[in-house]
N, CA, C and O atoms as a GROMACS GRO file, in nm:
protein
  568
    1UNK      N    1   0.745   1.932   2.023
    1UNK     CA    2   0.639   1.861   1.955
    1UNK      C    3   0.692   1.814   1.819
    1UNK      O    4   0.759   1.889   1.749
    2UNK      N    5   0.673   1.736   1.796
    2UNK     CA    6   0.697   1.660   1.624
    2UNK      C    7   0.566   1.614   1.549
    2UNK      O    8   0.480   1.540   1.598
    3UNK      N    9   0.565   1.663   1.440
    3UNK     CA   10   0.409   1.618   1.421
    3UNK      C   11   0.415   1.562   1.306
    3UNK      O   12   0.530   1.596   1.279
    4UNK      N   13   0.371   1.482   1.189
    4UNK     CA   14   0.355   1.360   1.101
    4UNK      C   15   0.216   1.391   1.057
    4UNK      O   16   0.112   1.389   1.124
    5UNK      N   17   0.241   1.429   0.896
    5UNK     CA   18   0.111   1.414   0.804
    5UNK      C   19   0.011   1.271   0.818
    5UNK      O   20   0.041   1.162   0.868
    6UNK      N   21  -0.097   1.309   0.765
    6UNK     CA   22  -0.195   1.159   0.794
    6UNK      C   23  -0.093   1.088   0.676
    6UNK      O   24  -0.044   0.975   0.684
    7UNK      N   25  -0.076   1.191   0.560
    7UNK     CA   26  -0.009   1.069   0.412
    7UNK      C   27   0.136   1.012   0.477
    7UNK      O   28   0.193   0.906   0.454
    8UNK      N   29   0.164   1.092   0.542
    8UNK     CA   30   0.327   0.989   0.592
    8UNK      C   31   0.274   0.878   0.688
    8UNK      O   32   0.323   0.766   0.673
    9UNK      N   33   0.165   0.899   0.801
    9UNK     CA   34   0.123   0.753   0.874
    9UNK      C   35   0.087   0.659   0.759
    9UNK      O   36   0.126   0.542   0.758
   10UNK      N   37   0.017   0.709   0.668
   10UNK     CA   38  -0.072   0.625   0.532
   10UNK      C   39   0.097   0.527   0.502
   10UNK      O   40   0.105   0.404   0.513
   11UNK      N   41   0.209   0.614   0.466
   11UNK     CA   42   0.281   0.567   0.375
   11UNK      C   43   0.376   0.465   0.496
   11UNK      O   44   0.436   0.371   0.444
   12UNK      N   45   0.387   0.477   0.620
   12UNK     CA   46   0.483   0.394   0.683
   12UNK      C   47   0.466   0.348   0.801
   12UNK      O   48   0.562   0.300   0.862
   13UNK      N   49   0.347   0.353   0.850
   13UNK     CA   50   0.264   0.281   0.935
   13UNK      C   51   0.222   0.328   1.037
   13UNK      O   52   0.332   0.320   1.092
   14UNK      N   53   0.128   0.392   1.149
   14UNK     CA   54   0.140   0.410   1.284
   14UNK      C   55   0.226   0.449   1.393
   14UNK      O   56   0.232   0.550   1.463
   15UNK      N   57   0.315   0.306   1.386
   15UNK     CA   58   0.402   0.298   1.488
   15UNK      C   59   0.507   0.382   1.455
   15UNK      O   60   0.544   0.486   1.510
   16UNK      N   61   0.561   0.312   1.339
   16UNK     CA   62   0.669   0.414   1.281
   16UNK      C   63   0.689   0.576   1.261
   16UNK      O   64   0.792   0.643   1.247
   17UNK      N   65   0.556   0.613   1.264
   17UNK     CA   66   0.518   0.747   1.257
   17UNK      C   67   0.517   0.770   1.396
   17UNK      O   68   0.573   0.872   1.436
   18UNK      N   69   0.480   0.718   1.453
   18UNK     CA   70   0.516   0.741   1.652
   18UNK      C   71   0.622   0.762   1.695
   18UNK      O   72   0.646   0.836   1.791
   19UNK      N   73   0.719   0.686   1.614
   19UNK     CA   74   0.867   0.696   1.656
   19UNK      C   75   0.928   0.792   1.568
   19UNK      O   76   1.034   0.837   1.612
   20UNK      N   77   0.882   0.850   1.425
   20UNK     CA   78   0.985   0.951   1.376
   20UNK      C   79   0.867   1.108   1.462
   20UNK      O   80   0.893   1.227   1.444
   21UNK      N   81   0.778   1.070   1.526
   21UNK     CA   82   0.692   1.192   1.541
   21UNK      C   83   0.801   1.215   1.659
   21UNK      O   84   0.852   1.326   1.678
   22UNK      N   85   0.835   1.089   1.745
   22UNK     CA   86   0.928   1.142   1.914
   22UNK      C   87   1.048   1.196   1.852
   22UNK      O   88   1.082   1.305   1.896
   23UNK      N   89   1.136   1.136   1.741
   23UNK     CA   90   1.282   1.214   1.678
   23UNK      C   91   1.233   1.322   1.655
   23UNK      O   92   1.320   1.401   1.690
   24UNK      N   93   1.127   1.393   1.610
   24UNK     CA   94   1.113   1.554   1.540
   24UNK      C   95   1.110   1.594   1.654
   24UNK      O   96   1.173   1.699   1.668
   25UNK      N   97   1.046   1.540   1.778
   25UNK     CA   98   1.052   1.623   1.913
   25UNK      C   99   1.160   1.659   1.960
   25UNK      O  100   1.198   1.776   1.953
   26UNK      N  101   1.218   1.580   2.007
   26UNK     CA  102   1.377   1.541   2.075
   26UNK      C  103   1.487   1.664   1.975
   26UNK      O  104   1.575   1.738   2.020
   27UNK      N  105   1.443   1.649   1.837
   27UNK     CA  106   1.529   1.734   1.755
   27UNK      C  107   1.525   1.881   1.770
   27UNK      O  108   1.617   1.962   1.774
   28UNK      N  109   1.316   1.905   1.782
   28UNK     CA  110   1.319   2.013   1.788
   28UNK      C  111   1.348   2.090   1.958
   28UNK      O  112   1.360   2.212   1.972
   29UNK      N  113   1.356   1.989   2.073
   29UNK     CA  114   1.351   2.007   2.210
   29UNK      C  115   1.512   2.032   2.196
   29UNK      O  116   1.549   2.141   2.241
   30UNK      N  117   1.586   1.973   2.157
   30UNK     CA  118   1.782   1.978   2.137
   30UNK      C  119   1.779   2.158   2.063
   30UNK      O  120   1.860   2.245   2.097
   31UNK      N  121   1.698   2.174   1.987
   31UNK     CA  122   1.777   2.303   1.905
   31UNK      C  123   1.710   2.410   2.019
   31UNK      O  124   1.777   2.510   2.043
   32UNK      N  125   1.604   2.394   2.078
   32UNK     CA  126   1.618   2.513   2.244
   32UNK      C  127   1.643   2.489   2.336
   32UNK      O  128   1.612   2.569   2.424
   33UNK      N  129   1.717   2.359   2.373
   33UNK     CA  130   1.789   2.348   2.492
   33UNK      C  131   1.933   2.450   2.484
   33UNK      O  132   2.007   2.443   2.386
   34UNK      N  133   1.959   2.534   2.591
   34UNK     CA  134   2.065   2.604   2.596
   34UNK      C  135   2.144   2.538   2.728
   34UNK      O  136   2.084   2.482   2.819
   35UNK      N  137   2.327   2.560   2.720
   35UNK     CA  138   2.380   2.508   2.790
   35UNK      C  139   2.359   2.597   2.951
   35UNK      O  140   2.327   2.716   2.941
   36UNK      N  141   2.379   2.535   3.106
   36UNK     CA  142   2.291   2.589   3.163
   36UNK      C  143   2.400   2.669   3.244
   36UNK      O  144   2.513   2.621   3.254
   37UNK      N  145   2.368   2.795   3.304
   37UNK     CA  146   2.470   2.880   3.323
   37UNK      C  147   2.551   2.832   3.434
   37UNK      O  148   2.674   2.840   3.429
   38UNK      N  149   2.483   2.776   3.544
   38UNK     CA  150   2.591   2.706   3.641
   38UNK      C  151   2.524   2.552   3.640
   38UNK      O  152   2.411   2.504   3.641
   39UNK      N  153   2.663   2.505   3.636
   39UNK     CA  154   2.719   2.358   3.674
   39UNK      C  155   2.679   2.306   3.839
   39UNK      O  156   2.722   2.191   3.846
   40UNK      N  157   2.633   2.334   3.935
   40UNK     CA  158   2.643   2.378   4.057
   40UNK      C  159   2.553   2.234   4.100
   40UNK      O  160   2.594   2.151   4.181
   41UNK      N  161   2.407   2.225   4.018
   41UNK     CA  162   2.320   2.143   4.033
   41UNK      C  163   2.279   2.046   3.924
   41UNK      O  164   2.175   1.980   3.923
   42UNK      N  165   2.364   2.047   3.843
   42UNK     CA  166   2.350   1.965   3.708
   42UNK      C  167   2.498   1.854   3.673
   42UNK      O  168   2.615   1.870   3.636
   43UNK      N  169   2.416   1.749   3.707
   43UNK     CA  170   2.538   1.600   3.672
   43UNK      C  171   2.555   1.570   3.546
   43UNK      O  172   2.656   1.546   3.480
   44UNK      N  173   2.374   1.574   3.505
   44UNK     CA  174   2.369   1.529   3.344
   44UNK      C  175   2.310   1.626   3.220
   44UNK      O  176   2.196   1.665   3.246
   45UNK      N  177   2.343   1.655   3.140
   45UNK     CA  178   2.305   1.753   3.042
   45UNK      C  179   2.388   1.858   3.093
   45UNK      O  180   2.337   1.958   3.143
   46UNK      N  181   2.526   1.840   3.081
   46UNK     CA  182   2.652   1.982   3.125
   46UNK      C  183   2.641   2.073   2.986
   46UNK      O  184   2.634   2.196   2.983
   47UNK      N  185   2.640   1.986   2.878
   47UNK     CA  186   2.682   2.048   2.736
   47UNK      C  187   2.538   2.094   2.669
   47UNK      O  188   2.541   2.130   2.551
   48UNK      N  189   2.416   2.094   2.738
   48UNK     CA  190   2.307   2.130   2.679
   48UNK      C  191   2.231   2.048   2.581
   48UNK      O  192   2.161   2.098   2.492
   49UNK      N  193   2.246   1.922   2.600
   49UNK     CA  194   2.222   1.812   2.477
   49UNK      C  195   2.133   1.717   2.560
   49UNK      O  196   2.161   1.714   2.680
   50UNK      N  197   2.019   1.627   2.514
   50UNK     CA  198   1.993   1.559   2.596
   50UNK      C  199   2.092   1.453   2.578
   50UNK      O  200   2.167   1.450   2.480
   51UNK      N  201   2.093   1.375   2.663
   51UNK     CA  202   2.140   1.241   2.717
   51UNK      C  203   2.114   1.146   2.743
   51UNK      O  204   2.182   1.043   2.741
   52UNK      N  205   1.965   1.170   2.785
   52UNK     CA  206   1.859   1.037   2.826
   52UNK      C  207   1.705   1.035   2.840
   52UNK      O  208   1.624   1.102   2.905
   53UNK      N  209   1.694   0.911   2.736
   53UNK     CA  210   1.554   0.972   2.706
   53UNK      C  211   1.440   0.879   2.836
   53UNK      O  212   1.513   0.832   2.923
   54UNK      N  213   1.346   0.860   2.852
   54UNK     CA  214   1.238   0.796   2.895
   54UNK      C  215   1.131   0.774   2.819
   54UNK      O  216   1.043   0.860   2.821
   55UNK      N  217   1.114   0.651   2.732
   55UNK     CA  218   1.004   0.637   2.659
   55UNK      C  219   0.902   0.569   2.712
   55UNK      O  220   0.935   0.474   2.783
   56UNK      N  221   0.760   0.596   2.695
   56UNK     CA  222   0.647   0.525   2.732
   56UNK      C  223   0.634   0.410   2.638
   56UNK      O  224   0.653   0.416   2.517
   57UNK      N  225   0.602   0.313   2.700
   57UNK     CA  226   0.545   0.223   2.631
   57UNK      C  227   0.707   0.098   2.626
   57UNK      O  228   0.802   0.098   2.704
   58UNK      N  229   0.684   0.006   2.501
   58UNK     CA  230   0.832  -0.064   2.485
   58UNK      C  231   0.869  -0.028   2.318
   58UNK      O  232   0.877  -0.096   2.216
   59UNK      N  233   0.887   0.122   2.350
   59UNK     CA  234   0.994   0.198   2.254
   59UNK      C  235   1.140   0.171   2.226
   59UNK      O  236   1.212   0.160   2.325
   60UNK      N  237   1.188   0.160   2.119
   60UNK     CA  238   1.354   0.167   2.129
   60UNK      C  239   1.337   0.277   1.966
   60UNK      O  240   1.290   0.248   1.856
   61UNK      N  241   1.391   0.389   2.011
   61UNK     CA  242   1.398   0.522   1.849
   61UNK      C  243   1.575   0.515   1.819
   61UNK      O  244   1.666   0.511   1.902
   62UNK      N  245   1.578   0.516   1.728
   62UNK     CA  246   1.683   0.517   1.657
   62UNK      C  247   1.768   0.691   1.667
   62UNK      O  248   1.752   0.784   1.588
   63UNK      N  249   1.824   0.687   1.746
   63UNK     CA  250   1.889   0.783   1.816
   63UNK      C  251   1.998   0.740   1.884
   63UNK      O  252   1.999   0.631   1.940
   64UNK      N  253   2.141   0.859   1.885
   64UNK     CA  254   2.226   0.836   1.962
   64UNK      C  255   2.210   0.847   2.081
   64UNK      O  256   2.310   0.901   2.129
   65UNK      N  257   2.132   0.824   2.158
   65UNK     CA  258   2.109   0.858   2.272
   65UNK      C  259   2.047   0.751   2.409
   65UNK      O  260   1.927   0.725   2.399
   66UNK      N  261   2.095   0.712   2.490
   66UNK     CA  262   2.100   0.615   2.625
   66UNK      C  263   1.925   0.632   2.625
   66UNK      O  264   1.862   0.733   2.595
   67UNK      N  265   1.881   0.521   2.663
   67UNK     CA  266   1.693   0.569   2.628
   67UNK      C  267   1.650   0.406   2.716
   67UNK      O  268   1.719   0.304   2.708
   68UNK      N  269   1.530   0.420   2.790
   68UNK     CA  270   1.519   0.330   2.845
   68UNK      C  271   1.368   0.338   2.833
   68UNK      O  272   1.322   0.452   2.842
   69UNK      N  273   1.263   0.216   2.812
   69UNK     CA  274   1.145   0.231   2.778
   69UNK      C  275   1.069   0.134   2.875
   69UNK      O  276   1.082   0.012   2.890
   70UNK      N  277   0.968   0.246   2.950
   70UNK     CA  278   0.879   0.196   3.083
   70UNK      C  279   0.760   0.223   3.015
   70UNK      O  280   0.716   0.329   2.970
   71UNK      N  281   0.678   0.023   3.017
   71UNK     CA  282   0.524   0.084   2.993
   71UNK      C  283   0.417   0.131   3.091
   71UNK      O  284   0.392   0.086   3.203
   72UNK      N  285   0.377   0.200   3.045
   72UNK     CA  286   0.274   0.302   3.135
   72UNK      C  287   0.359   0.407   3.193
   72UNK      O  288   0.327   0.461   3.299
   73UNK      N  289   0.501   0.448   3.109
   73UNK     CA  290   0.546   0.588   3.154
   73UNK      C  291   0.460   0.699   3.217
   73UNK      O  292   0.458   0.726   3.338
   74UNK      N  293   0.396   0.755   3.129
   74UNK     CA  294   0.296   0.857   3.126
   74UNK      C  295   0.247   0.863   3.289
   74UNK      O  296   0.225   0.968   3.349
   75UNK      N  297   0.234   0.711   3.352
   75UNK     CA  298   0.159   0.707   3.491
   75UNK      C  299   0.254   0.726   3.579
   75UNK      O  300   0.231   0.798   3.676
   76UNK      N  301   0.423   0.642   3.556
   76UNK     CA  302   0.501   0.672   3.649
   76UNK      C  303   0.614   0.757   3.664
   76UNK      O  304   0.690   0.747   3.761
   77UNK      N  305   0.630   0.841   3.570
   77UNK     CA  306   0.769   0.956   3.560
   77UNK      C  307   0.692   1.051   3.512
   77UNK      O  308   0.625   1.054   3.409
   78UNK      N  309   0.710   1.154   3.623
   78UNK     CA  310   0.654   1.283   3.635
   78UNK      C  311   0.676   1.365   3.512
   78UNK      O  312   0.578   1.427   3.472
   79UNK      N  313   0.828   1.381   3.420
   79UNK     CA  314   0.833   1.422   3.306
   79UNK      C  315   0.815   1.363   3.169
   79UNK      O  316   0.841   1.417   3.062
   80UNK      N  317   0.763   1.237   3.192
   80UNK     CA  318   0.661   1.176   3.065
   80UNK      C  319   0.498   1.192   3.079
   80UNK      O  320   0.424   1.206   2.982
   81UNK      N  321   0.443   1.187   3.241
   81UNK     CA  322   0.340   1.257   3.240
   81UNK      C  323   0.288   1.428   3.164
   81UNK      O  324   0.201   1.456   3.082
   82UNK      N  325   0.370   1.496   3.224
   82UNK     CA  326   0.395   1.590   3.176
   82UNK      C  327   0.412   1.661   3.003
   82UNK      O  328   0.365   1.765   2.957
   83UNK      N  329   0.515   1.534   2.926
   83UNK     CA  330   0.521   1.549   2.778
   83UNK      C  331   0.375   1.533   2.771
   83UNK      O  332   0.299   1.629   2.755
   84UNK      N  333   0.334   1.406   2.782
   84UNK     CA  334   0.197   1.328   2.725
   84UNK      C  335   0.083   1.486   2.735
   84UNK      O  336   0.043   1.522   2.625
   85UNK      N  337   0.039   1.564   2.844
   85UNK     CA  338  -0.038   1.631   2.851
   85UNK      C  339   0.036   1.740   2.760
   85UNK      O  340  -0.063   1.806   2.730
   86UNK      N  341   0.091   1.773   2.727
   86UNK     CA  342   0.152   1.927   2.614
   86UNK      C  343   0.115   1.836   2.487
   86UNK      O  344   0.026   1.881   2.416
   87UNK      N  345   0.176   1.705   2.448
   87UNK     CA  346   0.126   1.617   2.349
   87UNK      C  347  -0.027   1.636   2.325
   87UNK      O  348  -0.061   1.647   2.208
   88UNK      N  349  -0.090   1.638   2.388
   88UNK     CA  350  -0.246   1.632   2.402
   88UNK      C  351  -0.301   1.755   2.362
   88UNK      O  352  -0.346   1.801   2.257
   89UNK      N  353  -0.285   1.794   2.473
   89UNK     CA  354  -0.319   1.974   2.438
   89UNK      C  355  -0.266   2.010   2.308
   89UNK      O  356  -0.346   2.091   2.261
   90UNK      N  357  -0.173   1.990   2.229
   90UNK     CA  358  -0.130   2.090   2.140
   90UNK      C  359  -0.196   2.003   2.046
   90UNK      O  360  -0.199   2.056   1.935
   91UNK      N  361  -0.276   1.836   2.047
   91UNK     CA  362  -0.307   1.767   1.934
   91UNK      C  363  -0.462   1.878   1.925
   91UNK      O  364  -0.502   1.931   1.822
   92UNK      N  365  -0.518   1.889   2.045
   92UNK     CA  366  -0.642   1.876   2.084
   92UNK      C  367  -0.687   2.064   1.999
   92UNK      O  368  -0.798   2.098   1.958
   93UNK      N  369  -0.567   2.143   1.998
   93UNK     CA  370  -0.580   2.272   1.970
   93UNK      C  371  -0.560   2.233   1.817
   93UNK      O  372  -0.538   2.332   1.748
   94UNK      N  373  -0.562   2.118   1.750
   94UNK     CA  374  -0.472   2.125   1.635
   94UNK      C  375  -0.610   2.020   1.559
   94UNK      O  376  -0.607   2.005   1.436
   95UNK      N  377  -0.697   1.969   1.621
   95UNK     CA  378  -0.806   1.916   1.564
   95UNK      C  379  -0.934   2.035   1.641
   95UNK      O  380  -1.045   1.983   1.643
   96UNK      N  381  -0.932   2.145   1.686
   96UNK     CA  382  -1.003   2.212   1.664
   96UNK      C  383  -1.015   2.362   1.598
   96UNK      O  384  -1.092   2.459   1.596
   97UNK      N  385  -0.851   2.302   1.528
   97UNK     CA  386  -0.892   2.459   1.390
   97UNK      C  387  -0.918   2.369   1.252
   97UNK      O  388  -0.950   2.430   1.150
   98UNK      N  389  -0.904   2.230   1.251
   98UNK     CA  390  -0.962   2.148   1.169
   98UNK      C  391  -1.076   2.130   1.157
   98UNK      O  392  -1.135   2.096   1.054
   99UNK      N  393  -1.137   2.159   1.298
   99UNK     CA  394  -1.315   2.128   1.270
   99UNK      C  395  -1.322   2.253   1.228
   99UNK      O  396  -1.395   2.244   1.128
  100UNK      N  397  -1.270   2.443   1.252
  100UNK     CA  398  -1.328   2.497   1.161
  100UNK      C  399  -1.310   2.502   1.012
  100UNK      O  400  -1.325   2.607   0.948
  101UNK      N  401  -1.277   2.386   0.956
  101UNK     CA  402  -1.225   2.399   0.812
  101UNK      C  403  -1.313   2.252   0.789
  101UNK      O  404  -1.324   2.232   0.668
  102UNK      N  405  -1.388   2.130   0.880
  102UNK     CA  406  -1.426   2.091   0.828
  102UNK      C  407  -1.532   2.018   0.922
  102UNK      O  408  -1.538   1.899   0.951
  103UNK      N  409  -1.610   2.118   0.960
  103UNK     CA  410  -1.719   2.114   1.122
  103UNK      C  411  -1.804   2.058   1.098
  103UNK      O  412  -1.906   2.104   1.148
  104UNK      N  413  -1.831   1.893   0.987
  104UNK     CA  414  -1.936   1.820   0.999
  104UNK      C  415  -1.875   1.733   1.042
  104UNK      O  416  -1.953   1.668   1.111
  105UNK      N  417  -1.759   1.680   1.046
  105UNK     CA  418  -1.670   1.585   1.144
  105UNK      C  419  -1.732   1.651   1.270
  105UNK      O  420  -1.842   1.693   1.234
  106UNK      N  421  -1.720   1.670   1.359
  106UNK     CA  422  -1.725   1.729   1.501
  106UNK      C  423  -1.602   1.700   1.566
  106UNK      O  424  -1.606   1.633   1.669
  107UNK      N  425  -1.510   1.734   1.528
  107UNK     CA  426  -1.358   1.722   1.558
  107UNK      C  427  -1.376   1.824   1.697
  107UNK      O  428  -1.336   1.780   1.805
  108UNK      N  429  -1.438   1.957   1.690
  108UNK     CA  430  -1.409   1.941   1.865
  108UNK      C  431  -1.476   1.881   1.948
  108UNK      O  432  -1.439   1.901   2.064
  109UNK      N  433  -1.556   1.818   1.937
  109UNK     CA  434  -1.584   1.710   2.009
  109UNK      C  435  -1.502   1.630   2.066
  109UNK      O  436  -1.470   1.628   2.184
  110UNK      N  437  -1.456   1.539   1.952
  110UNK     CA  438  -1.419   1.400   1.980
  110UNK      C  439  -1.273   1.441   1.935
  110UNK      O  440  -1.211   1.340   1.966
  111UNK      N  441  -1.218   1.493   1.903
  111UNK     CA  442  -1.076   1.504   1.872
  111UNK      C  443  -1.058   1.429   1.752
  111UNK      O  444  -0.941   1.456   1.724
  112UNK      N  445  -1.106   1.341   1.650
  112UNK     CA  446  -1.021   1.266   1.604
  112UNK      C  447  -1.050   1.148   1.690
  112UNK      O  448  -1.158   1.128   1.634
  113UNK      N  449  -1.046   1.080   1.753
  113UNK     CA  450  -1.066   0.973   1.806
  113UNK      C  451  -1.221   0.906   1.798
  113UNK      O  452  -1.334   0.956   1.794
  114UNK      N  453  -1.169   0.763   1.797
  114UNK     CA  454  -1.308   0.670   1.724
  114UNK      C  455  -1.413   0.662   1.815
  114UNK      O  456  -1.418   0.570   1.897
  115UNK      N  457  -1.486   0.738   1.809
  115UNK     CA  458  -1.590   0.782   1.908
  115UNK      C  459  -1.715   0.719   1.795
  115UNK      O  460  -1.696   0.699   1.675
  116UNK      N  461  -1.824   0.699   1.859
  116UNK     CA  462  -1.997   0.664   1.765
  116UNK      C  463  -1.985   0.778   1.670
  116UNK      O  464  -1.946   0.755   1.555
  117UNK      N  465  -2.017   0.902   1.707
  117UNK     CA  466  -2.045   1.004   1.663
  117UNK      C  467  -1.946   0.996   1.527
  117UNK      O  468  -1.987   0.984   1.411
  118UNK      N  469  -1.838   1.004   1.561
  118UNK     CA  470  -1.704   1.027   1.456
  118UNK      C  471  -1.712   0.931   1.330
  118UNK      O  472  -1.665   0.944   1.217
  119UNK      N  473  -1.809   0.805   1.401
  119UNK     CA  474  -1.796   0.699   1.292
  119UNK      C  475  -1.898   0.729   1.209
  119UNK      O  476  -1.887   0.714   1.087
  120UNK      N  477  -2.034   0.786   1.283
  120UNK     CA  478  -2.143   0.802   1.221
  120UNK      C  479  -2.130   0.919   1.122
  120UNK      O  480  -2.227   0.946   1.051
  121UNK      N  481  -2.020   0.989   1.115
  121UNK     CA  482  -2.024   1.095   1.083
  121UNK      C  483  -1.913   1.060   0.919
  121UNK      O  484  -1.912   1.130   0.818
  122UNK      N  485  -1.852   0.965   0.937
  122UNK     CA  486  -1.723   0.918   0.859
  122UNK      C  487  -1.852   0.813   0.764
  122UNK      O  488  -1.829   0.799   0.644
  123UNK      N  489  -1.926   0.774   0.798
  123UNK     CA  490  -2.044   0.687   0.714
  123UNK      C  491  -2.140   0.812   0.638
  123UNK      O  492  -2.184   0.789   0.525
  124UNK      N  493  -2.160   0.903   0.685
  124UNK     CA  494  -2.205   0.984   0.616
  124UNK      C  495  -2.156   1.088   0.505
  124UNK      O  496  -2.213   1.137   0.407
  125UNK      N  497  -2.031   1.102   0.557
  125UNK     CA  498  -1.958   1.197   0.482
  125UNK      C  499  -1.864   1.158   0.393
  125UNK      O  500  -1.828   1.234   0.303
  126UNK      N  501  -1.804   1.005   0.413
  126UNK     CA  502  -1.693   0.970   0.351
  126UNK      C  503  -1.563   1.029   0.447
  126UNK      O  504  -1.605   1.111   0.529
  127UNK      N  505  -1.472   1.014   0.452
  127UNK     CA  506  -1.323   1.074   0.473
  127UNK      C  507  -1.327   1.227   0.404
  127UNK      O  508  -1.394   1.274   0.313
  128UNK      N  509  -1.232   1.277   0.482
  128UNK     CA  510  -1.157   1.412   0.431
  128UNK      C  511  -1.045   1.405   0.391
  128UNK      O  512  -1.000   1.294   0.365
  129UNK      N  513  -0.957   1.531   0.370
  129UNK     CA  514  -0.836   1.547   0.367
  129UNK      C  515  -0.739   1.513   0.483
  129UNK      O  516  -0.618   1.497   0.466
  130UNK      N  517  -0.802   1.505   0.600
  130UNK     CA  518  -0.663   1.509   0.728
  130UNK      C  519  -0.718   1.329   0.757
  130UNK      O  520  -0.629   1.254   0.798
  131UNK      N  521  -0.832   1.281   0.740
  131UNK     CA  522  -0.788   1.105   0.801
  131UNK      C  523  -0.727   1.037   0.703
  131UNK      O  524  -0.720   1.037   0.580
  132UNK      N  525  -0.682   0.974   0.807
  132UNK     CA  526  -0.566   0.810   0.727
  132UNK      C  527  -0.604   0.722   0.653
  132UNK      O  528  -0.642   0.617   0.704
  133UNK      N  529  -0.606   0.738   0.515
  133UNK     CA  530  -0.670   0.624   0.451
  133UNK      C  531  -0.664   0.505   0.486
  133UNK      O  532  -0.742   0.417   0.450
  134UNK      N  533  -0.507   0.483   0.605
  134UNK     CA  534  -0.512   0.357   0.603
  134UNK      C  535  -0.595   0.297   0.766
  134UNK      O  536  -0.603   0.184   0.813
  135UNK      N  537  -0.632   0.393   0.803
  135UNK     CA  538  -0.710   0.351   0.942
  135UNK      C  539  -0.873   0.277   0.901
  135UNK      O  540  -0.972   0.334   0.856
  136UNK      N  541  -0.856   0.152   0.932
  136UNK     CA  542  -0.951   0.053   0.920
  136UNK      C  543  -1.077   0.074   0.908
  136UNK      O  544  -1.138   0.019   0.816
  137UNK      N  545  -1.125   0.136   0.975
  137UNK     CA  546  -1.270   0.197   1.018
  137UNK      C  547  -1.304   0.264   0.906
  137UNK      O  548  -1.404   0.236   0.840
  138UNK      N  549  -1.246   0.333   0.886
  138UNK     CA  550  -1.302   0.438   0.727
  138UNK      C  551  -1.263   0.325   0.586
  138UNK      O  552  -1.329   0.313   0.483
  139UNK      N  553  -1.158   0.264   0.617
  139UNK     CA  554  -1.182   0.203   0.491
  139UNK      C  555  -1.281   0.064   0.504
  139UNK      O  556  -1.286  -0.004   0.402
  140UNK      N  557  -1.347   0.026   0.601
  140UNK     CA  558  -1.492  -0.051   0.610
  140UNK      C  559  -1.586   0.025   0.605
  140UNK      O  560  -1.694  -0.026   0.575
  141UNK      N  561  -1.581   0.178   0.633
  141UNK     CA  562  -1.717   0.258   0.627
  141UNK      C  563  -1.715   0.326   0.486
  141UNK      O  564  -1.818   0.355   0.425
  142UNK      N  565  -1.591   0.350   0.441
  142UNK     CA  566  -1.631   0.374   0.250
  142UNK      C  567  -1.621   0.338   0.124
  142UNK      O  568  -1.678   0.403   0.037
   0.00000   0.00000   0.00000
């Protein structure tokens, strides 16, 4: 998992934060990959390193590494399906210890995502500490 403050999306955009959020992954997925004890069934990744990535969407990350980018990964390679749901789950566990620190959002609800509720709730309350100043919606709703 790689994860990116709201002030670093604020400071360098979305996308860009998408792509240094996949390098913190890849970095932190490389420092527990171990080399694998037999060679027997393994062509690629001999030395324990990845080698090749699969990005969703039309990604290119600035990495040494052979990387090929299919949109709608997530639907057709079983181990980008797979990232995407641990991606999820660990966002989804990670905006509901936020709602207990700030449970008039209804963050377990809606996760974070621009739901009625979330907006109605961002018009009432103003922003917090964890949204993006620079996400549109809050800065038309305050």
């Amino acid at each position: 998992i790689g994860r990116i403050s709201e002030k670093v999306i604020d400071k360098i955009n979305i996308l860009e934060a998408t792509k240094l959020a996949m390098i913190r992954a890849i970095k932190n997925l490389t420092k527990k990959l171990k080399k694998p004890k037999s060679q027997k069934f393994h062509d690629r990744g001999k030395n324990g390193k990845i080698d090749f990535l699969i990005l969703d969407g039309k990604m290119k990350l600035d990495l040494p590494i052979l990387q090929k980018s299919i949109v709608k990964a997530d639907e057709k390679v079983f181990s980008c399906s797979a990232a995407s749901i641990i991606a999820k789950v660990t966002r989804d566990g990670i905006m509901e210890r936020y709602h207990k620190k700030y449970p008039c959002y209804g963050f377990d609800q809606h996760k974070g995502y621009p739901t009625k509720y979330h907006f109605k709730m961002l018009k009432k309350y103003g922003g917090c500490k964890i949204h993006r100043q620079s996400f549109s919606p809050l800065k038309r709703l305050v």
